[in-house]
VOGU-345679 format. One line per field, with one value per atom (N, C-alpha, C): x, y, z; atom name; residue in three letters. Coordinates in Angstrom, 2 decimals, padded with zeros to 5 digits. Example, Ala and Ser with C-alpha at 12.3 -4.5 7.8 and 13.67 -1.06 7.14 Angstrom:
<gufis>
c1: (013.19,012.30,013.20,012.85,013.67,012.90)
c2: (-005.69,-004.50,-003.30,-002.25,-001.06,000.03)
c3: (007.80,007.80,007.80,007.08,007.14,007.87)
atomo: (N,CA,C,N,CA,C)
residuo: (ala,ala,ala,ser,ser,ser)
</gufis>
This chain:
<gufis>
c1: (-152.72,-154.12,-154.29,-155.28,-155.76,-157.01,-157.47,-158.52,-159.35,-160.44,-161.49,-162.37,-163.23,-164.46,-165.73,-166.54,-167.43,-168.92,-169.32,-170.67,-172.22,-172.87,-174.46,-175.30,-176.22,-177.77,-178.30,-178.69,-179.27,-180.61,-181.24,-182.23,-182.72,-180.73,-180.90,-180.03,-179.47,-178.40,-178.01,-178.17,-177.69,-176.67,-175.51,-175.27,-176.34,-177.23,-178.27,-178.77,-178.68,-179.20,-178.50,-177.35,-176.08,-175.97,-175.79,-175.72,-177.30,-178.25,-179.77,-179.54,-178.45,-178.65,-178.22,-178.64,-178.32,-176.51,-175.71,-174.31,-173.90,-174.68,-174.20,-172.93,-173.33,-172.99,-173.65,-173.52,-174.32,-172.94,-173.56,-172.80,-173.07,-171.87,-171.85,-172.26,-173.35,-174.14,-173.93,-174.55,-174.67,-174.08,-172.66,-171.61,-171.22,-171.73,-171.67,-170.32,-169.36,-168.32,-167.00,-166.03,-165.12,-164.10,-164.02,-162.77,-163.56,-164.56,-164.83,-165.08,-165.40,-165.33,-163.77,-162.93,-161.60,-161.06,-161.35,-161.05,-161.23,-162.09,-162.97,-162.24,-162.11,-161.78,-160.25,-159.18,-157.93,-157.49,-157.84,-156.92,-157.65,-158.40,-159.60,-158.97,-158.84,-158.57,-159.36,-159.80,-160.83,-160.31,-160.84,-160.34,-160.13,-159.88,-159.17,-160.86,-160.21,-160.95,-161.85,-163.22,-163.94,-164.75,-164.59,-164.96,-166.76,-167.63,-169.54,-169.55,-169.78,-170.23,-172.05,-172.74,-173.91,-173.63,-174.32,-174.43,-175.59,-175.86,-176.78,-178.40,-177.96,-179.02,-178.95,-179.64,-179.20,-178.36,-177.76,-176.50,-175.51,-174.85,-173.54,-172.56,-171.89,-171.10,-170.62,-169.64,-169.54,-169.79,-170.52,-171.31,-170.99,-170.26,-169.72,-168.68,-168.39,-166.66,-167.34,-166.59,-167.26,-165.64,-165.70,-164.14,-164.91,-163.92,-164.25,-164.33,-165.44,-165.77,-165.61,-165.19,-164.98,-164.27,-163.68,-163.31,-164.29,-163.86,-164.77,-165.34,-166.67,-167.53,-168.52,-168.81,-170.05,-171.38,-171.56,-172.30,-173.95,-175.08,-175.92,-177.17,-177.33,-178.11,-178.00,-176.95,-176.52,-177.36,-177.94,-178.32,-179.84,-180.78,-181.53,-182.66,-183.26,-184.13,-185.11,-185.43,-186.09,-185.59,-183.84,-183.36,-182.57,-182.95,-182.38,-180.77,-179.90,-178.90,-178.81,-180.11,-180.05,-178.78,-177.66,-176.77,-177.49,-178.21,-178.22,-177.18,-176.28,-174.79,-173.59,-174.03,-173.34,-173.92,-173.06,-173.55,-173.10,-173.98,-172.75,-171.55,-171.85,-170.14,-169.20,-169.70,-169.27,-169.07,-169.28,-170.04,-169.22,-169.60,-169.07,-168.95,-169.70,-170.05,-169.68,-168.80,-168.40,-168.92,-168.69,-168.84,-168.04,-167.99,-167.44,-168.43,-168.51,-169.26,-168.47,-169.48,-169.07,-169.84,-169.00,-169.32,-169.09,-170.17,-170.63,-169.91,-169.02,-167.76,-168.70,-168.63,-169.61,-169.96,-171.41,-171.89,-170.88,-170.77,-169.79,-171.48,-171.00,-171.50,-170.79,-171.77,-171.54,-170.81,-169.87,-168.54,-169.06,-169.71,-170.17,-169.06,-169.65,-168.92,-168.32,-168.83,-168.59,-167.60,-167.26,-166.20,-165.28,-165.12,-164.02,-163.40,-164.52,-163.20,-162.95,-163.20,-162.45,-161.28,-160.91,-159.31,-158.63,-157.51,-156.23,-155.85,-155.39,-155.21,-155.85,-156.83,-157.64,-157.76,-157.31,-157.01,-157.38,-155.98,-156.09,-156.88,-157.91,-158.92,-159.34,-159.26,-160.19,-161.54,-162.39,-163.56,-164.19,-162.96,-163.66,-162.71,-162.39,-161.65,-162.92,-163.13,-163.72,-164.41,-165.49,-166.09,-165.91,-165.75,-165.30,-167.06,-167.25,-168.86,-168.31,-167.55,-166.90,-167.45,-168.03,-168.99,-168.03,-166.69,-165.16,-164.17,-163.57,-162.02,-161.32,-160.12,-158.59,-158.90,-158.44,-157.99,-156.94,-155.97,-154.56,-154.31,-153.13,-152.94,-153.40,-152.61,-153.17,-154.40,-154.46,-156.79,-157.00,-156.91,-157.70,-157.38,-155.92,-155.27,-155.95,-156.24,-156.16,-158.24,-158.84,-160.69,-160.49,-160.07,-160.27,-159.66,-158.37,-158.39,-158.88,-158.72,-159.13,-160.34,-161.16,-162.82,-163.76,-163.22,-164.10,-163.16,-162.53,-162.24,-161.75,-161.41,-160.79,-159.13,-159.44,-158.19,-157.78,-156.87,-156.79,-156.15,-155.25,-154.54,-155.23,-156.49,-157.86,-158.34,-158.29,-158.59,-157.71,-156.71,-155.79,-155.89)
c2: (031.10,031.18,030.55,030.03,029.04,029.95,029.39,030.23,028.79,028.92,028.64,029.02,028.12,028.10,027.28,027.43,027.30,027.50,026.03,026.25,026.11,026.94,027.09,027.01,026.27,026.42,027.62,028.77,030.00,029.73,028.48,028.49,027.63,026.97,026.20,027.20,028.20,029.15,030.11,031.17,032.35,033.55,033.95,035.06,036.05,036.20,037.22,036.27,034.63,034.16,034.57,034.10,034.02,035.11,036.35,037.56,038.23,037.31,037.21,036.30,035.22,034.39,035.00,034.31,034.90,034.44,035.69,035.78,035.51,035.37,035.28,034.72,033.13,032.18,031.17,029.73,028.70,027.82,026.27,024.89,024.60,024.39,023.90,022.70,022.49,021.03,020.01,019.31,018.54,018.50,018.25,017.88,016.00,015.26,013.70,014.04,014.57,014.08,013.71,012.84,012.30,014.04,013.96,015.09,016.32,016.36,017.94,018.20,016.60,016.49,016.24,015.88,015.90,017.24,018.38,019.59,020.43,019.94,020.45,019.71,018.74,017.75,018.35,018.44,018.36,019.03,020.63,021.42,022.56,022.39,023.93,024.37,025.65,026.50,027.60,028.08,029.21,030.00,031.38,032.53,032.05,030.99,030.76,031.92,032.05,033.37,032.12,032.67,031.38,032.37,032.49,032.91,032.46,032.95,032.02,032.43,030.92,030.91,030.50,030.79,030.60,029.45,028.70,027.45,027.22,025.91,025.74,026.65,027.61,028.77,029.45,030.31,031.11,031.73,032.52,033.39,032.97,031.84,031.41,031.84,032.57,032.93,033.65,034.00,034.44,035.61,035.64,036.27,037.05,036.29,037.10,036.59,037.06,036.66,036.14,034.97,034.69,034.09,033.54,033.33,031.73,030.93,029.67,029.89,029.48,030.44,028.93,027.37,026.49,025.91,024.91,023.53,023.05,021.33,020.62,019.76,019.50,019.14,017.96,016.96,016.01,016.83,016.57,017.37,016.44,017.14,016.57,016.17,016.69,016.16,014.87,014.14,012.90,011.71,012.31,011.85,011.84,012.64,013.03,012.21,011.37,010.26,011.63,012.58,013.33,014.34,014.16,014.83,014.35,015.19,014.57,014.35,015.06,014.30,013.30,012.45,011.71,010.45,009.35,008.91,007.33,006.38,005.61,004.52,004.72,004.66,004.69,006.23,007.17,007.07,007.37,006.72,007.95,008.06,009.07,009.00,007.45,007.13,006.92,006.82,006.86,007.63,009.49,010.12,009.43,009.69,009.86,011.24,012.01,013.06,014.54,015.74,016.95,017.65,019.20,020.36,021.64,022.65,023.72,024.64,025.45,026.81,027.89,028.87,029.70,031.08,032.16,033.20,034.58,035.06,036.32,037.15,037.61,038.68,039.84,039.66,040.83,039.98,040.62,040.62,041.49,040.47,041.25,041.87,042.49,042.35,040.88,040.23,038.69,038.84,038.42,037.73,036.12,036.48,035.31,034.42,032.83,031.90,032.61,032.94,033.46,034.43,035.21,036.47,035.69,034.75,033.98,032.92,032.66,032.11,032.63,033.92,034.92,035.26,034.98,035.49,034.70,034.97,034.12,034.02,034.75,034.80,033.88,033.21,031.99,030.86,031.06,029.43,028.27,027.89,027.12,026.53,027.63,027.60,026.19,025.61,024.08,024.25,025.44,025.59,025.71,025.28,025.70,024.79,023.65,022.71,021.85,021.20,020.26,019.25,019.33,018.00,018.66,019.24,019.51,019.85,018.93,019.30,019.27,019.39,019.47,020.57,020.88,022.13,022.74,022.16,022.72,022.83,023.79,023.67,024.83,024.26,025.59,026.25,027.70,028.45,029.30,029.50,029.96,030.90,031.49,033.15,033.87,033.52,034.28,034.90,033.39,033.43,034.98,034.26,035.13,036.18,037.02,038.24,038.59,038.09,038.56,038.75,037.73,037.89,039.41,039.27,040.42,041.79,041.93,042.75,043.58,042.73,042.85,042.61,041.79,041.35,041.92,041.83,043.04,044.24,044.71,046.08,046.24,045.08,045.21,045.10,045.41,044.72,043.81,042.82,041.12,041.30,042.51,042.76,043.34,043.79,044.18,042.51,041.62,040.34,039.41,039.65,039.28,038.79)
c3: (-267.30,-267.67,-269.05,-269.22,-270.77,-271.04,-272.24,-273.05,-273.38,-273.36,-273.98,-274.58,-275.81,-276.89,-276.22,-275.79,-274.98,-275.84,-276.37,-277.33,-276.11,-276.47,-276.13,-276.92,-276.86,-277.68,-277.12,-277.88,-277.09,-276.23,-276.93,-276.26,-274.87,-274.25,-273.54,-272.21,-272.77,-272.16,-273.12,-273.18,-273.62,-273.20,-273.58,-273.12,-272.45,-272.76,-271.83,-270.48,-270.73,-269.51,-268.51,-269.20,-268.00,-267.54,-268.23,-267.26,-266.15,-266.51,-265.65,-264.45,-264.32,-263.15,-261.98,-261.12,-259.60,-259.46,-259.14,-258.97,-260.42,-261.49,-263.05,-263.49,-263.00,-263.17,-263.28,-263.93,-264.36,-264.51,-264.23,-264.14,-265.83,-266.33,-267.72,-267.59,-267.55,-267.53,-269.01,-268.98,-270.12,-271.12,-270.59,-271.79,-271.90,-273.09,-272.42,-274.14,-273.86,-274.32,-273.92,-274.16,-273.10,-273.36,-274.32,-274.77,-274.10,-274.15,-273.89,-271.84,-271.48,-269.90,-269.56,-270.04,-269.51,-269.64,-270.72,-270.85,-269.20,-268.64,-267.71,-266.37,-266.61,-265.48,-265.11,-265.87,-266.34,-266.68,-267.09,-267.71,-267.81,-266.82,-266.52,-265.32,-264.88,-263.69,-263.36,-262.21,-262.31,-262.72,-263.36,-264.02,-265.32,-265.69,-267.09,-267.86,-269.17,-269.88,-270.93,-271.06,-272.07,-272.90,-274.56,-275.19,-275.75,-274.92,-275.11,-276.31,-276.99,-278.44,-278.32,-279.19,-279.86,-280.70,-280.37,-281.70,-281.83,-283.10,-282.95,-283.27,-283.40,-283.95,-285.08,-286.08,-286.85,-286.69,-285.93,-285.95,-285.21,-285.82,-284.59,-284.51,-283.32,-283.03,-281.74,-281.85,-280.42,-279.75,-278.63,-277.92,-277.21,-275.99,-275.06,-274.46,-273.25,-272.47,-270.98,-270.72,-269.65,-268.97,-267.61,-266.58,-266.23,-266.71,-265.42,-263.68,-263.11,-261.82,-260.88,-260.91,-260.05,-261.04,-260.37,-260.23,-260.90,-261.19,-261.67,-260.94,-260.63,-259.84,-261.02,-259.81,-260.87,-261.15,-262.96,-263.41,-263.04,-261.86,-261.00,-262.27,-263.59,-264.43,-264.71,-264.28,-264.92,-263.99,-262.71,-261.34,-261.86,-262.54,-262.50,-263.93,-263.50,-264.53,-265.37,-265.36,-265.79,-266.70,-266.60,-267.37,-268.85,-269.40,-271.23,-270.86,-269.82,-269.99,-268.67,-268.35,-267.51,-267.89,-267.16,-267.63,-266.63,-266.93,-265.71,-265.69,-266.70,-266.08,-264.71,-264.19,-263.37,-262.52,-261.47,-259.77,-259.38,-257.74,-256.64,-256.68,-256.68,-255.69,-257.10,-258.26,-259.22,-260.71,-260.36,-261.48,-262.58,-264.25,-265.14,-266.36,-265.64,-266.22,-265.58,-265.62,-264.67,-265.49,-264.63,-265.56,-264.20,-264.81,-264.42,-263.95,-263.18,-263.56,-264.09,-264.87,-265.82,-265.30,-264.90,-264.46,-266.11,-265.87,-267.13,-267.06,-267.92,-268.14,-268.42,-269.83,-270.85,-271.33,-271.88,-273.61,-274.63,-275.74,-276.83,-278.29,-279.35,-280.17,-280.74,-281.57,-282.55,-283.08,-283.25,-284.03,-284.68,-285.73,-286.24,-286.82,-287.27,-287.72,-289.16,-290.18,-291.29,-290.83,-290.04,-289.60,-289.49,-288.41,-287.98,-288.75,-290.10,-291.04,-291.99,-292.00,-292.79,-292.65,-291.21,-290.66,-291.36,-291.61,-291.31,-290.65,-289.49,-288.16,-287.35,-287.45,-287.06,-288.11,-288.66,-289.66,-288.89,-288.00,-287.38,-286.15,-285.71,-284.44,-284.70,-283.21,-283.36,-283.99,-283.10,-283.79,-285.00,-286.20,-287.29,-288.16,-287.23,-287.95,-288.62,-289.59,-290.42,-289.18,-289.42,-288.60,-286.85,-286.31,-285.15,-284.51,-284.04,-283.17,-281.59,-281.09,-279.59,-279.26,-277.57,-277.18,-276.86,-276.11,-275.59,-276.08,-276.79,-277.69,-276.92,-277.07,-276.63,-277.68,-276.84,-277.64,-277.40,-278.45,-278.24,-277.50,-277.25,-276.53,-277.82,-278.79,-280.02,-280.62,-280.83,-280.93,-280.41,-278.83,-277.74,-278.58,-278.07,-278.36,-279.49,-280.83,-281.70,-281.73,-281.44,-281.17,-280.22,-279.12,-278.30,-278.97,-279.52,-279.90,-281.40,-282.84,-283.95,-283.81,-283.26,-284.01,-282.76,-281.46,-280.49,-279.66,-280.32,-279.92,-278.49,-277.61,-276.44,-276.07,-274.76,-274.55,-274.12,-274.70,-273.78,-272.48,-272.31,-270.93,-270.12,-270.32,-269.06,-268.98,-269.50,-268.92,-268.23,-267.32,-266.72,-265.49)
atomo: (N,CA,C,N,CA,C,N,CA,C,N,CA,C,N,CA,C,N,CA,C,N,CA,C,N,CA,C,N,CA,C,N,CA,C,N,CA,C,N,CA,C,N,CA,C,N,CA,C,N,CA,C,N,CA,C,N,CA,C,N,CA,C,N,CA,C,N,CA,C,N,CA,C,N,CA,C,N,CA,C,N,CA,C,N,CA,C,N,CA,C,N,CA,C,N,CA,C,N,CA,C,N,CA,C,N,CA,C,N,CA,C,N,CA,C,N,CA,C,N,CA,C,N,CA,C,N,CA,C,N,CA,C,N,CA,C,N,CA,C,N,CA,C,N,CA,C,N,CA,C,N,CA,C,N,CA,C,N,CA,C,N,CA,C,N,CA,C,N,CA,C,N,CA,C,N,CA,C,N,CA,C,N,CA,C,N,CA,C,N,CA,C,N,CA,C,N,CA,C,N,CA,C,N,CA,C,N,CA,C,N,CA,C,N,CA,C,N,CA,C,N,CA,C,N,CA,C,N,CA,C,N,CA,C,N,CA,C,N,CA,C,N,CA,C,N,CA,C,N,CA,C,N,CA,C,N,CA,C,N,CA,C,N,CA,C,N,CA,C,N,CA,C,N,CA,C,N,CA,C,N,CA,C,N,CA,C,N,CA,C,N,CA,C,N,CA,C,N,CA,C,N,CA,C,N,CA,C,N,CA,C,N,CA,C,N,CA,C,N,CA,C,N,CA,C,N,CA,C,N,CA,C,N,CA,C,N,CA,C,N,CA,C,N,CA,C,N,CA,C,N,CA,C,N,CA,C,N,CA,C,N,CA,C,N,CA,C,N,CA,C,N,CA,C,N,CA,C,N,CA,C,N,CA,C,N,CA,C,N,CA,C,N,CA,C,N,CA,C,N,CA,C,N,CA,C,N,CA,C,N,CA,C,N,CA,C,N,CA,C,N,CA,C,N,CA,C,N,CA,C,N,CA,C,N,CA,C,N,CA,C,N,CA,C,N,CA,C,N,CA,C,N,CA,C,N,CA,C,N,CA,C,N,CA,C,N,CA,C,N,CA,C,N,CA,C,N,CA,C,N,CA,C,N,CA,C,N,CA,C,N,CA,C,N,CA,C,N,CA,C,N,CA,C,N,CA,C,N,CA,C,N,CA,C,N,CA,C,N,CA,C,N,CA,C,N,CA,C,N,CA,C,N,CA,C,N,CA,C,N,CA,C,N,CA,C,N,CA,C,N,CA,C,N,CA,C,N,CA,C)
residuo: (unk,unk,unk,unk,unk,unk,unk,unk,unk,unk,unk,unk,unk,unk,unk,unk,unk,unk,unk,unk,unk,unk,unk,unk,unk,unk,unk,unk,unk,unk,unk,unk,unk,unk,unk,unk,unk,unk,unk,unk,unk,unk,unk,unk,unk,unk,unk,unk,unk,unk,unk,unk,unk,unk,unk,unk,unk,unk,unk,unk,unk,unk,unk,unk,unk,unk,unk,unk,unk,unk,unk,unk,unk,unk,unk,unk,unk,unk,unk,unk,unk,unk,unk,unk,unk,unk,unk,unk,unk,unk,unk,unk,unk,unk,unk,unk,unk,unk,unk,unk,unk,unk,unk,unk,unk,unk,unk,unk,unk,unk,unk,unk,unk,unk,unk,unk,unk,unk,unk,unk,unk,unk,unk,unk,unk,unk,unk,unk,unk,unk,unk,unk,unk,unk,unk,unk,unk,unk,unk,unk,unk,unk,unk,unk,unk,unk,unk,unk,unk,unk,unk,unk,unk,unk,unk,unk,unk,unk,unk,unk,unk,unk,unk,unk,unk,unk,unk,unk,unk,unk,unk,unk,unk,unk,unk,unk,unk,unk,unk,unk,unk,unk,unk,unk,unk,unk,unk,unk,unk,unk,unk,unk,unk,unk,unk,unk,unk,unk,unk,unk,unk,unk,unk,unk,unk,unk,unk,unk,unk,unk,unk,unk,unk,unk,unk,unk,unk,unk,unk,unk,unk,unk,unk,unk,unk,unk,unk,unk,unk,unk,unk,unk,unk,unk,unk,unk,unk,unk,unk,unk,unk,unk,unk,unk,unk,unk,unk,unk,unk,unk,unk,unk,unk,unk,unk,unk,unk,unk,unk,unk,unk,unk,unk,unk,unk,unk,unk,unk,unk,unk,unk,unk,unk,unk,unk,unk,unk,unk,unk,unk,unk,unk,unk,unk,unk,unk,unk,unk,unk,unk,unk,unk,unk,unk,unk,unk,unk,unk,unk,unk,unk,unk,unk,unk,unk,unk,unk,unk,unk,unk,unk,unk,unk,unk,unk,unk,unk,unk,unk,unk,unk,unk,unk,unk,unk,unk,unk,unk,unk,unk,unk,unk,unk,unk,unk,unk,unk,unk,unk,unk,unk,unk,unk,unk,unk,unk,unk,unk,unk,unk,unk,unk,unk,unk,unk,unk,unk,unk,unk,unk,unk,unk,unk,unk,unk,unk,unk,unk,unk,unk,unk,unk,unk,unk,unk,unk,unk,unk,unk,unk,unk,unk,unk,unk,unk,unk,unk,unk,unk,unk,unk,unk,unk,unk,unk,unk,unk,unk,unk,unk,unk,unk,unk,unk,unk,unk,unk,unk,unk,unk,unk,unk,unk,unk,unk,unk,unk,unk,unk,unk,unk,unk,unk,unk,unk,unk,unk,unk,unk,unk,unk,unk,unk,unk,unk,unk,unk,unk,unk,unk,unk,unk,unk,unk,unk,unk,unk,unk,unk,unk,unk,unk,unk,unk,unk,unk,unk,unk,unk,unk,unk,unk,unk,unk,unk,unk,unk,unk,unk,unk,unk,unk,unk,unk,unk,unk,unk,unk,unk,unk)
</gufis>
């Protein structure tokens, strides 16, 4: 199993959406980055554990726990002339663009950005490397272990 950092605009998807959708899950749509669609393409498995971050808003940080719930499939916004991540690039027969779906674990309380680089224990998180605007980053066994257990009070071995 792998871990993921998984960024949302709250106001395009929220931890509260996601746990409102029907079977509370949603297609990680509109990612037009190569690194963050090969994450997805290549080294995603269902179940893998994805930590929903908040970006992009006043209080960024992380939200809640959510499971990669498919495979990677062509992401259908890319098809779609009406949509901001329309690509008229990308064909049927040719997508250039995937995404995953992402099924709703819990809501956590916020584990804001300011918390998480307070750790040392997270030093090294991609997410909070310099310049790092990627919506998709690994995250370690550690990370995980150490977010789930020190900064929300769980257990990482009930997520197994």
């Amino acid at each position: 199993m792998r871990y993921w950092l998984m960024k949302s605009e709250p106001e395009e998807c929220s931890i509260d959406d996601l746990a409102a959708m029907p079977d509370r899950r949603v297609p990680w749509f509109g990612v037009r980055n190569y690194q963050a669609r090969n994450y997805m393409t290549r080294d995603m498995a269902v179940g893998d554990g994805v930590l929903f971050y908040h970006s992009s808003c006043p209080q960024p940080g992380i939200a809640g726990l959510a499971r990669v719930a498919s495979t990677a499939h062509p992401d259908e916004t890319q098809f779609d002339p009406a949509s901001p991540y329309f690509d008229p690039k990308a064909s049927r027969a040719e997508p250039r663009w995937y995404n995953v779906d992402v099924a709703f674990v819990a809501k956590t309380p916020l584990v804001g950005l300011a918390t998480l680089r307070a750790r040392p224990e997270l030093a090294e998180m991609r997410v909070l490397a310099r310049g790092n605007r990627l919506s998709i980053t690994p995250v370690t066994d550690d990370e995980w272990r150490f977010i789930l257990s020190e900064l929300l009070d769980a257990d990482p071995d009930d997520f197994q």
